[in-house]
C-alpha positions as CSV (number, residue, x, y, z in Angstrom):
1,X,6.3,-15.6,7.9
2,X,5.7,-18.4,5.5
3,X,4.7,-20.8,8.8
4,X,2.1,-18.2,9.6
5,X,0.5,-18.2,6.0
6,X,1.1,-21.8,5.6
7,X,-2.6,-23.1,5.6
8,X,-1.6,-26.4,6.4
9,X,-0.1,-25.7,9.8
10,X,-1.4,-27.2,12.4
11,X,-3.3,-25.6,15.9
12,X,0.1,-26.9,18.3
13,X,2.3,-25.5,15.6
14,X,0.1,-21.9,15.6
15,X,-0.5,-21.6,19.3
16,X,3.3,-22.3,19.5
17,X,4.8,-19.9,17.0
18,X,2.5,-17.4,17.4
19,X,3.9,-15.3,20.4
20,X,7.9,-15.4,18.6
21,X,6.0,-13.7,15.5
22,X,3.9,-11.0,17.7
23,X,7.8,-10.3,19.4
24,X,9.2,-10.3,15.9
25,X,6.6,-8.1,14.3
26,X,6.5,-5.6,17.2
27,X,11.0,-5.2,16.9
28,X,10.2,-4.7,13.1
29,X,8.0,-2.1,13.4
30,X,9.1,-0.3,16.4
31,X,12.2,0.0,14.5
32,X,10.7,1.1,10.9
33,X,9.0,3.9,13.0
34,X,12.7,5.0,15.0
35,X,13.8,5.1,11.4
36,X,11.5,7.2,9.9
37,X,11.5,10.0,13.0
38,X,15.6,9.8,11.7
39,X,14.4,10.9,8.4
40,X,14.7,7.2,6.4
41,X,11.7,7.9,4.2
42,X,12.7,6.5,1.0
43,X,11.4,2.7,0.8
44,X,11.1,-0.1,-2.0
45,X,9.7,-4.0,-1.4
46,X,12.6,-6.4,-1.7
47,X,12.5,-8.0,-5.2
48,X,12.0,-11.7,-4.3
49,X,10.6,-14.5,-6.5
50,X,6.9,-13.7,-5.4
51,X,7.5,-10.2,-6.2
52,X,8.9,-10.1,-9.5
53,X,6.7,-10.2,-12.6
54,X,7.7,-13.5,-15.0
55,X,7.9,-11.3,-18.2
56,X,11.2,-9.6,-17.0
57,X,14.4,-9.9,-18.9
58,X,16.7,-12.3,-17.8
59,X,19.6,-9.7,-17.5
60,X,16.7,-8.0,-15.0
61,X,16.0,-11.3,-12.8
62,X,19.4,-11.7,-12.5
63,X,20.5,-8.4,-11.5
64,X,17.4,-9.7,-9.1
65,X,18.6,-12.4,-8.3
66,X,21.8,-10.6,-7.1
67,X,20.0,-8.4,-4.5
68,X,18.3,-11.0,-2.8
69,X,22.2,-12.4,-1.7
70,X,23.0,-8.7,-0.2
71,X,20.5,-9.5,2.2
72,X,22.9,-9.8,4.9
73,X,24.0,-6.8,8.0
74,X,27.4,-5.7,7.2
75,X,28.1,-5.4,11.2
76,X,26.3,-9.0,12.2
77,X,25.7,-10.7,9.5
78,X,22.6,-11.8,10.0
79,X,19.9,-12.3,7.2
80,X,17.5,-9.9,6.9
81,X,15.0,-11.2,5.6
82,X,11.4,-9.0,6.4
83,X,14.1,-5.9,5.8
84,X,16.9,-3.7,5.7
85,X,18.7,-0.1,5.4
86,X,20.9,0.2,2.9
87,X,22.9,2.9,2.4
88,X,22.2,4.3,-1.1
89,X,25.7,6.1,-1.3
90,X,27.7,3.2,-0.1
91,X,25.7,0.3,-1.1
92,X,25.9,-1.1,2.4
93,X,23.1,-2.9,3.7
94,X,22.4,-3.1,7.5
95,X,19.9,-5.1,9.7
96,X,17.6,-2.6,11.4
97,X,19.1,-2.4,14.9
98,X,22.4,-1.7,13.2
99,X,20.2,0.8,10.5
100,X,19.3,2.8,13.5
101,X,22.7,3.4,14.8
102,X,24.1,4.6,11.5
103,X,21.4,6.6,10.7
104,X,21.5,8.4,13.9
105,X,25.6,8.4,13.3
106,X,25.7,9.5,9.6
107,X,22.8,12.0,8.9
108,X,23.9,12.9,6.1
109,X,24.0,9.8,4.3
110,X,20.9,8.6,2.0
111,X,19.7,5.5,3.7
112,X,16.7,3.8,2.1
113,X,14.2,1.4,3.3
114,X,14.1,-2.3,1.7
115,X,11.2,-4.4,3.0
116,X,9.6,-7.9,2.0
117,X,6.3,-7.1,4.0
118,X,4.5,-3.5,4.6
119,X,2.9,-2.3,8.0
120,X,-0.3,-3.5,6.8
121,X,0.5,-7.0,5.7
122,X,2.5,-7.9,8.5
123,X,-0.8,-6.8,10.9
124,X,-2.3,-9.2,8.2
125,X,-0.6,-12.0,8.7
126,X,-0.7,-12.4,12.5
127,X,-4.6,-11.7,11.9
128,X,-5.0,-14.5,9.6
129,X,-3.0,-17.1,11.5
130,X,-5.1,-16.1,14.8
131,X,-7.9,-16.5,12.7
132,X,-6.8,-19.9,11.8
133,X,-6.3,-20.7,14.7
134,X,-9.4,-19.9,16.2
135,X,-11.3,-22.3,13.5
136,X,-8.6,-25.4,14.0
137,X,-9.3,-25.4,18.0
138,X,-11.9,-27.2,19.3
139,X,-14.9,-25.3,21.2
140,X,-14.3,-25.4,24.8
141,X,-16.9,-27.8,26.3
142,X,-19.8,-26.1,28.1
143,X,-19.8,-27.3,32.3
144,X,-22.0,-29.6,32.9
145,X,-24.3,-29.3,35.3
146,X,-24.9,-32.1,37.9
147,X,-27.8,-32.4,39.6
148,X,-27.6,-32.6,43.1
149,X,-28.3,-35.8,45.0
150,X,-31.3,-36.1,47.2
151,X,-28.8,-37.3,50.2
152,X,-26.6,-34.1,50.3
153,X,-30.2,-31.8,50.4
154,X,-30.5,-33.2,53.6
């Protein structure tokens, strides 16, 4: 996400990263929606740095600070970083391919939602880099027209 709302990037670097985001986006939030038809309607954003206000306590950025290291699936360990299900009774945090299985496998359990990015700015993103890259390519070059020659008329 940060390439895509990197001003700076460059056209080669949009038109090229630009089709691995729309995938990306279109995983996310085809499994945010499997989730919520399972129930999973409780949802906070992820405290990050951009997130948190600079006012807070130190005991509260650190207990910040904390959270942002559980951001790894308990079955795959990968890093999740737009978000996550964590299960609210256990503490365990899952990637959301693995948050869809043990929803569907413990309903009972109170799973809850953790995401860097809503719905709307996710669509946002991919909108503004598009837009981006629209301005940074060049027109395409209107055909020109040649005149025919007098010898092929004939």
């Amino acid at each position: 996400c940060q390439i895509m709302e990197d001003t700076t990037a460059s056209s080669d670097l949009l038109r090229t990263i630009i089709p691995y985001y729309e995938q990306i986006l279109q995983r996310e939030l085809s499994h945010r929606r499997m989730l919520s038809d399972l129930g999973v309607t409780l949802g906070r954003r992820m405290a990050t740095p951009t997130h948190t206000r600079l006012s807070q306590s130190a005991s509260r950025r650190a207990s910040l600070d904390s959270e942002e290291v559980t951001t790894r699936c308990e079955v795959t360990k990968k890093i999740c970083y737009l978000s996550l299900l964590m299960n609210s009774t256990t503490d365990q945090t899952y990637c959301l391919e693995q948050g869809v299985l043990q929803a569907q496998k413990k309903k009972k359990s109170k799973f809850c939602l953790i995401y860097r990015y809503t719905e709307e700015e996710l669509k946002k993103i991919m909108e503004d880099a598009k837009t981006r890259l629209t301005a940074l390519s060049p027109p395409e070059p209107a055909p020109v027209q040649r005149r025919k020659s007098r010898k092929s008329e004939s």
